[in-house]
C-alpha positions in Angstrom: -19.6 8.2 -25.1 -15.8 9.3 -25.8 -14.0 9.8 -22.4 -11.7 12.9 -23.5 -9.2 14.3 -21.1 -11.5 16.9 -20.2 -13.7 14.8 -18.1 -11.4 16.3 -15.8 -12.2 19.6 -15.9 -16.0 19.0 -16.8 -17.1 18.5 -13.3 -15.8 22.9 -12.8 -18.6 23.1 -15.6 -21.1 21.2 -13.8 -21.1 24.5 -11.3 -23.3 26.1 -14.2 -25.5 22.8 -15.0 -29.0 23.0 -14.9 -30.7 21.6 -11.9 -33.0 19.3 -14.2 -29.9 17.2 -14.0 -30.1 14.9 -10.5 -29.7 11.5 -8.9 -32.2 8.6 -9.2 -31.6 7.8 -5.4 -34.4 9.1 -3.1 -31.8 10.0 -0.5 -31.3 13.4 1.0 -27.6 14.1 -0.4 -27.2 16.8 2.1 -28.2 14.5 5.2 -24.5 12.8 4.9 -20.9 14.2 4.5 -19.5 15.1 1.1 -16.1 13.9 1.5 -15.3 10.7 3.8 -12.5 8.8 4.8 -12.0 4.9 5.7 -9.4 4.5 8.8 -8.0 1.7 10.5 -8.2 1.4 14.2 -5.4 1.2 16.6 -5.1 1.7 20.2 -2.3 4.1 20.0 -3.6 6.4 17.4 -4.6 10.1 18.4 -8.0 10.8 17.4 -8.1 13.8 18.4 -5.2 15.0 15.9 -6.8 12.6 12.8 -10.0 14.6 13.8 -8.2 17.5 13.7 -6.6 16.9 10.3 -10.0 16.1 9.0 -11.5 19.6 9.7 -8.7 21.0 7.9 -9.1 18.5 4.8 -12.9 19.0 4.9 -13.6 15.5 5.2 -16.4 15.6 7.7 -17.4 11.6 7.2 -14.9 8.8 9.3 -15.9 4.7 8.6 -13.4 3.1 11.1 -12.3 0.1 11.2 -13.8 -1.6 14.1 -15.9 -4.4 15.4 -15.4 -4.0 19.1 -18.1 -1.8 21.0 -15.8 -0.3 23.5 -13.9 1.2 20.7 -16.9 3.1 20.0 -17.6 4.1 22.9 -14.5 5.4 23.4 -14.1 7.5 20.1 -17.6 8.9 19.4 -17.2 11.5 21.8 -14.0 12.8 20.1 -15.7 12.5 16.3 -19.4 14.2 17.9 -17.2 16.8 19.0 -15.9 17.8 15.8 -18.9 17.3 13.9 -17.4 14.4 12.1 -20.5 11.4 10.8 -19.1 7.9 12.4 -19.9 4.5 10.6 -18.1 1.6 11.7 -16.1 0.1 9.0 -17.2 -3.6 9.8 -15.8 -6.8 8.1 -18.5 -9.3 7.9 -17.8 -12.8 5.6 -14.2 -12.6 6.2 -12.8 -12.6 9.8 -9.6 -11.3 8.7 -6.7 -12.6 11.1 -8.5 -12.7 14.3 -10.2 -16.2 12.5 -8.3 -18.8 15.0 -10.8 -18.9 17.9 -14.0 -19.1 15.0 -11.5 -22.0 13.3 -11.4 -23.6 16.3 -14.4 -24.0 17.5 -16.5 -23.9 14.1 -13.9 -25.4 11.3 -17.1 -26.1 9.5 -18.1 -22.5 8.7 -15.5 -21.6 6.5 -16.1 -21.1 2.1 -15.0 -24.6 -0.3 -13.2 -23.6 -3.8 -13.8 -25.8 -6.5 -11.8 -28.0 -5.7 -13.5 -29.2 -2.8 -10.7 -27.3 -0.1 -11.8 -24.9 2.8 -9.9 -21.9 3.3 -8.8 -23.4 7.0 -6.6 -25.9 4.7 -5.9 -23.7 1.9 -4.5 -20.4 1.8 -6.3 -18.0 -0.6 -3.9 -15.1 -1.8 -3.0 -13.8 1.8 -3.5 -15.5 5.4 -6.2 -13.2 6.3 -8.7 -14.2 3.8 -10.6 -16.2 6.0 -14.6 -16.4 4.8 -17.4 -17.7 6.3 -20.5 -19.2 4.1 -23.6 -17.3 3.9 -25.0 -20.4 3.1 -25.3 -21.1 7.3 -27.8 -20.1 9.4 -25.5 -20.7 12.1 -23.1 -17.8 10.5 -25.8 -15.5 10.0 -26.7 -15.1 13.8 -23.1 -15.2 14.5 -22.4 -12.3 12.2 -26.3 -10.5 13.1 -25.3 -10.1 16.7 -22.1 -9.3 16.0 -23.1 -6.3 13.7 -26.4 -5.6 16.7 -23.6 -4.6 19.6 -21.8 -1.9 17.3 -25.0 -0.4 16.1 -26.4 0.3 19.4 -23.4 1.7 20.4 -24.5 5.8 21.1 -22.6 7.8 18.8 -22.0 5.2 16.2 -24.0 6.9 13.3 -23.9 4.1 11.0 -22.4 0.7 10.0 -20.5 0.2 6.7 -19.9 -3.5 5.6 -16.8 -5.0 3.7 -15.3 -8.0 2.9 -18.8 -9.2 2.5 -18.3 -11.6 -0.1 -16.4 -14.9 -1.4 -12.1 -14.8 -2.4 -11.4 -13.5 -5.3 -12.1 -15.6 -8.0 -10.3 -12.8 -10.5 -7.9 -10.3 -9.1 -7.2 -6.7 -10.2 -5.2 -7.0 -12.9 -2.4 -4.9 -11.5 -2.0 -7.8 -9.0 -1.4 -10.4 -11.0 2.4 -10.2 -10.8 2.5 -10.1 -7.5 1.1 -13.3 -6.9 2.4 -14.9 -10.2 -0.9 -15.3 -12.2 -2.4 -14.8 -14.5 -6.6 -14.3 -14.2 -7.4 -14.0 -17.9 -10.7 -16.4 -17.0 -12.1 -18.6 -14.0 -10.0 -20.9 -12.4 -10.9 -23.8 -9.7 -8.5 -22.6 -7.6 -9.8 -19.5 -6.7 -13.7 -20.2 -7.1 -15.3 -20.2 -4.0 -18.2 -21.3 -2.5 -18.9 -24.5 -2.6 -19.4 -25.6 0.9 -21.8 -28.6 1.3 -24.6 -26.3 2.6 -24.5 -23.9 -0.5 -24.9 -26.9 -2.8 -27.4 -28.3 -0.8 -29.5 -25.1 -1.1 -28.4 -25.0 -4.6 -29.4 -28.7 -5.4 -32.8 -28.2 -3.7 -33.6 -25.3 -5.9 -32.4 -25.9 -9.2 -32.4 -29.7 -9.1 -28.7 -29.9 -10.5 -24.8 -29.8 -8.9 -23.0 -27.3 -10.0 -20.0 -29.5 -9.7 -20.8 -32.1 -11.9 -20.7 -29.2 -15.0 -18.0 -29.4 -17.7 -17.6 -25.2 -16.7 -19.5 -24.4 -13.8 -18.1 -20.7 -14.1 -20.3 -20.4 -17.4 -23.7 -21.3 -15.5 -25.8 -18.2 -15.1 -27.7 -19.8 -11.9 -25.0 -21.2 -10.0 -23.5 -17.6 -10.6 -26.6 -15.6 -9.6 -27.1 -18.1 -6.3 -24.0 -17.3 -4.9 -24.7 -13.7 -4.9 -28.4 -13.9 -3.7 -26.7 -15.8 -0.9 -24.0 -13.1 0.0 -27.2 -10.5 -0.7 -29.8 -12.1 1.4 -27.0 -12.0 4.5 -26.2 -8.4 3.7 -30.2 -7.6 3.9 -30.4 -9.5 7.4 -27.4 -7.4 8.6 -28.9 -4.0 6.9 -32.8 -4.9 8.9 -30.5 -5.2 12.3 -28.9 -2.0 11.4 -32.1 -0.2 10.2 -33.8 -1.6 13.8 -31.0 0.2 16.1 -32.3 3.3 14.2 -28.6 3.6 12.3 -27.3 3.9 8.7 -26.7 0.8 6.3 -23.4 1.4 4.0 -21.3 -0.6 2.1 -17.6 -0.8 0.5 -18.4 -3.2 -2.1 -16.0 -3.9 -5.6 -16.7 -1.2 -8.3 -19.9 -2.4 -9.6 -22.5 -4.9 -9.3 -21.8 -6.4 -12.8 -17.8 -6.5 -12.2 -18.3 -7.5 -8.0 -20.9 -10.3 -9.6 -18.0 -12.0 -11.9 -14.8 -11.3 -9.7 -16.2 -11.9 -6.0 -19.9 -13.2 -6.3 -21.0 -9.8 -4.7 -23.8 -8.3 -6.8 -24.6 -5.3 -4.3 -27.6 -3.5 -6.2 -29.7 -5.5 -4.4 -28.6 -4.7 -1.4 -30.7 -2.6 1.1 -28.5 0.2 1.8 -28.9 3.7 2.6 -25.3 5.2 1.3 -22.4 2.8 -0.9 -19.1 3.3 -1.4 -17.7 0.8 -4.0 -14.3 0.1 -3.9 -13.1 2.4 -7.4 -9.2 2.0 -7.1 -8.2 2.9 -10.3 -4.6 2.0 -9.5 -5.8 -1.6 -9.2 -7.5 -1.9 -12.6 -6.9 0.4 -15.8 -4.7 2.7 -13.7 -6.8 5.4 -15.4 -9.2 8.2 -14.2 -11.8 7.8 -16.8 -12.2 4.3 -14.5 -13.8 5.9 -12.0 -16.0 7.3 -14.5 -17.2 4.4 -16.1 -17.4 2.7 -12.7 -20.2 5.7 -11.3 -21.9 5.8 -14.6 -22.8 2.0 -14.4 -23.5 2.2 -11.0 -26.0 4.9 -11.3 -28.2 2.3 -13.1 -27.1 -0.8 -11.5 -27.5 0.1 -7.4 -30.9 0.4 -5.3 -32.5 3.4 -6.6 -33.1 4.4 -2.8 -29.4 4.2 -2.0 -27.4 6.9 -2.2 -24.3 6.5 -4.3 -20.7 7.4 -3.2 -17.4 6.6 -4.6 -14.6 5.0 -3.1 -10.9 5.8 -4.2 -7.2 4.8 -3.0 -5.1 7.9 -2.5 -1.5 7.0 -4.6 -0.3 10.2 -5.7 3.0 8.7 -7.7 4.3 10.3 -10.3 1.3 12.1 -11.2 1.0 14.9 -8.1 -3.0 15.7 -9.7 -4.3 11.9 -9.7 -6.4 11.6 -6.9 -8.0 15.1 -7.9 -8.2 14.0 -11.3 -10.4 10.6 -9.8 -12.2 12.8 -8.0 -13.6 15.2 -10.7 -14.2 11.8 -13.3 -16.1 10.1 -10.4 -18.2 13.9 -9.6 -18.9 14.3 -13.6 -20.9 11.0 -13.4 -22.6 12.2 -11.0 -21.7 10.5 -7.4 -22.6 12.2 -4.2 -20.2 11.5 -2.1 -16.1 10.4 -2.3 -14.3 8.6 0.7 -10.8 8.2 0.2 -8.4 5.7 1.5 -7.3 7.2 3.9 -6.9 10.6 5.5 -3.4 9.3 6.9 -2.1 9.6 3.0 -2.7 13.5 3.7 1.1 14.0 4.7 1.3 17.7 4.2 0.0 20.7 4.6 0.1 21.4 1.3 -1.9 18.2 0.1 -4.1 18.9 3.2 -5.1 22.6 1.9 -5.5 21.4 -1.5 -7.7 18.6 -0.6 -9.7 21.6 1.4 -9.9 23.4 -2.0 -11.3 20.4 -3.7 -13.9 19.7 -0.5 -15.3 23.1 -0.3 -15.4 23.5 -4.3 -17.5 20.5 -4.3 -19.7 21.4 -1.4 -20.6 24.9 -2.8 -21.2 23.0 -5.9 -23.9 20.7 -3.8 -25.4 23.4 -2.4 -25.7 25.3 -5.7 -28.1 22.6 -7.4 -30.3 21.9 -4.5 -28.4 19.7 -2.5 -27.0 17.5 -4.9 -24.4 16.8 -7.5 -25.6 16.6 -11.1 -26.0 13.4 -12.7 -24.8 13.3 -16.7 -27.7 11.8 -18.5 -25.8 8.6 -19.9 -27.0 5.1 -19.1 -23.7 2.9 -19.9 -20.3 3.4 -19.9 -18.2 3.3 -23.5 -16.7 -0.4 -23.3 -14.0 0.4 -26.3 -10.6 0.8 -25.5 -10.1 3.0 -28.6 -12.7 5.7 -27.0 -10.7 6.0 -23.7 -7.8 8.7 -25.3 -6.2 9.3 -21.7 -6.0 5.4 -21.2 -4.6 5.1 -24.6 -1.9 7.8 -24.1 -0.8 5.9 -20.8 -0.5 2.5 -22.9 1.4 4.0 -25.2 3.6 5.3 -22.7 4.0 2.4 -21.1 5.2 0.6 -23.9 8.1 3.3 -24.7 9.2 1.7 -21.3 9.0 -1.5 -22.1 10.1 -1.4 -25.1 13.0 0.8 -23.4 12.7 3.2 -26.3 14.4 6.4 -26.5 11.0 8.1 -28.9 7.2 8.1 -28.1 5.8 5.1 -29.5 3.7 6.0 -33.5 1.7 2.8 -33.9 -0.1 1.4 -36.8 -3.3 -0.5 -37.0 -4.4 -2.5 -34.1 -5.0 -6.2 -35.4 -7.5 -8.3 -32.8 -5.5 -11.7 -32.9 -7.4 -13.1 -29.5 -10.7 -13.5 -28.2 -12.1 -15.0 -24.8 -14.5 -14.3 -21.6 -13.7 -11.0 -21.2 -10.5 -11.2 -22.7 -9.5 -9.3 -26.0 -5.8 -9.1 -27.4 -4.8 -6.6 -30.2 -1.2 -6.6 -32.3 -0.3 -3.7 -32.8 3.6 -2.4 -33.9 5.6 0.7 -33.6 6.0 2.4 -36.8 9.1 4.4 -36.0 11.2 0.9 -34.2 9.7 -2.0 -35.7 8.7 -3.1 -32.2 5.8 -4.9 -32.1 3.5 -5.5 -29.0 0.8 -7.5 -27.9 -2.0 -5.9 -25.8 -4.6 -7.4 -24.1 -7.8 -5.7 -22.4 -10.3 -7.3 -19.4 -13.6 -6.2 -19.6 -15.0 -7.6 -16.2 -18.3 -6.7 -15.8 -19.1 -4.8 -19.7 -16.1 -2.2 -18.5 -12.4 -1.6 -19.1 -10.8 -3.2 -16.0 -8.0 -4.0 -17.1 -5.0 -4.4 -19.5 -1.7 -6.0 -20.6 1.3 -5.4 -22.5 3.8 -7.8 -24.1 6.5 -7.6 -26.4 5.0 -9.7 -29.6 
């Protein structure tokens, strides 16, 4: 399928789509909030005025950062009393920076990279990145009554996981030069886990070590092990959930096949009731048509009893229409729900009413097909480069600037000179200057994720 620029305006069309069209998930669309919002906590924070701003914005959903019962109890009356849905937005695997006491006490819990180092003695990216094993029973009925106390917590309508999952092993591309790296494969480094519990289990089910491979990042089972482990905890965490009567959600990467490669998180087999991966453009192609690709493959690849949403980053840089333009691509393949990060990038009135616009737009649409938002009838997402013309036009803009030519760029033929993993680099030059540039393209999961440019 060609992603065109009009992708953008064909979710206004959708308003006179049949109603044959809808979504594979047996969920009741209409049972949760359209438009939601993630939020972190602090003390000082006036939730009354955030829930005020939210009834403007028509973003009647909150997940908030929390894993502390008394918070709960402290906000739910303020979100009941404006109608707003609560979830709490809960990190599970990784204790973020409140790890010490759990470091102290249980140094043994935490993930092994290749290399045989735990994150207590080797930082992964940021300080904060501090994971436990799923491998561990021991972690599992740490994390299962942690989740059990914010569940039963009256008012709390659901609980959405995060951080569920092992370090990166591949970063967004757009973060590469902010650590210094490059991620065009897998490297020891940052391949995680291989904690002496998760190789037992391994070893005792597959009869081999992973560690004594040439490439263990090429072995299909090690891969798929990893993620049954992170899955299997998510499921225990979803039946505790499911038993205090709540909502199971989670804010997983992009999709299953892209969350599988880059974080060992493959959340279609999850049990949830509502997802909201993690689709920030800005991190990856930088391009709308991502979110599109993203929700079409996630149609097919999530439970078919879960309810898909689609998360997205609000950065309106230069381009004042972005996040709207993310939000009709993600809408035209067909997800039911959009939570934004975060309500507190609404700065002004102005972006406040237009974000009411966009929210009631979309709810009439909802309500006009039954309760639900149409699904395009497309199984897989178009993984060339040369179909995506919006993306195109931005790498061609972006290499006026690097280039730090005066005229748009008028290229030639493309030339594939490289090939690797999900790595392909094109030569391409500039007819008009001479300039000639190298591009490279990720395709992490079977998608565009990412790209490159150089000066050849």
């Amino acid at each position: 399928m060609r992603i065109h620029h009009s992708i953008f305006t064909a979710a206004l069309a959708l308003f006179t789509v049949a109603a044959s069209c809808t979504p594979s998930s047996k969920a009741n669309s209409e049972s949760y909030p359209l438009f939601w919002t993630w939020l972190s906590y602090n003390p000082d924070m006036d939730m009354e005025a955030v829930c005020t701003t939210m009834d403007q914005a028509g973003i009647k959903g909150m997940m908030l950062e929390s894993s502390d019962p008394e918070v709960f109890k402290k906000v739910a009356p303020i979100t009941r009393a404006h109608g707003i849905t609560l979830y709490s937005w809960f990190w599970a695997l990784n204790l973020g920076n409140g790890y010490e006491q759990i470091a102290e006490q249980h140094p043994d819990w935490f993930q092994v990279n290749r290399e045989g180092k735990s994150l207590i003695e080797e930082k992964a990216y940021v300080n904060h990145y501090k994971f436990l094993t799923p491998a561990l029973p021991e972690v599992r009925d740490y994390l299962a009554a942690k989740i059990k106390a914010v569940a039963e917590v009256d008012g709390v309508d659901g609980v959405s996981i995060d951080y569920h999952r092992m370090p990166d092993v591949v970063l967004p591309t757009t973060l590469w030069g902010k650590y210094g790296i490059v991620q065009d494969r897998e490297y020891p480094q940052w391949d995680y886990d291989y904690h002496p519990a998760m190789i037992e289990k391994f070893v005792k089910l597959h009869g081999y070590d992973p560690r004594e491979l040439e490439d263990p990042s090429k072995d299909e089972k090690w891969l798929m092990f990893r993620c049954d482990q992170i899955s299997e905890c998510a499921n225990m965490m979803a039946e505790v959930v499911h038993a205090a009567g709540k909502k199971m959600c989670a804010s997983p990467f992009p999709t299953p096949k892209m969350s599988a490669r880059m974080v060992r998180q493959y959340w279609g087999d999850w049990d949830l009731d509502i997802v909201f991966p993690m689709v920030y453009s800005g991190f990856y192609t930088e391009d709308p048509s991502f979110a599109y690709d993203c929700t079409i493959e996630n149609q097919r690849d999530k439970n078919p009893d879960t309810l898909l949403g689609c998360g997205l980053g609000v950065s309106w840089g230069e381009d004042k229409d972005n996040v709207f333009k993310n939000i009709d691509a993600a809408f035209a393949a067909g997800a039911q729900a959009i939570s934004i990060f975060t309500i507190k990038d609404l700065k002004t009135p102005e972006m406040i009413s237009r974000f009411r616009e966009y929210a009631d737009r979309y709810e009439a649409l909802r309500s006009a097909n039954g309760g639900k938002i149409p699904v395009p009838d497309v199984s897989a997402a178009d993984p060339d480069p040369f179909h995506h013309e919006t993306l195109l036009k931005m790498i061609e803009g972006r290499m006026q600037k690097v280039a730090g030519l005066s005229e748009p760029v008028r290229l030639g033929e493309w030339d594939l000179v490289e090939e690797y993993d999900v790595t392909k680099s094109y030569s391409v030059t500039d007819l008009v200057s001479g300039t000639r540039f190298k591009v490279s393209f990720y395709s992490y999961g079977g998608i565009i994720s990412g790209w490159n440019i150089y000066l050849d």
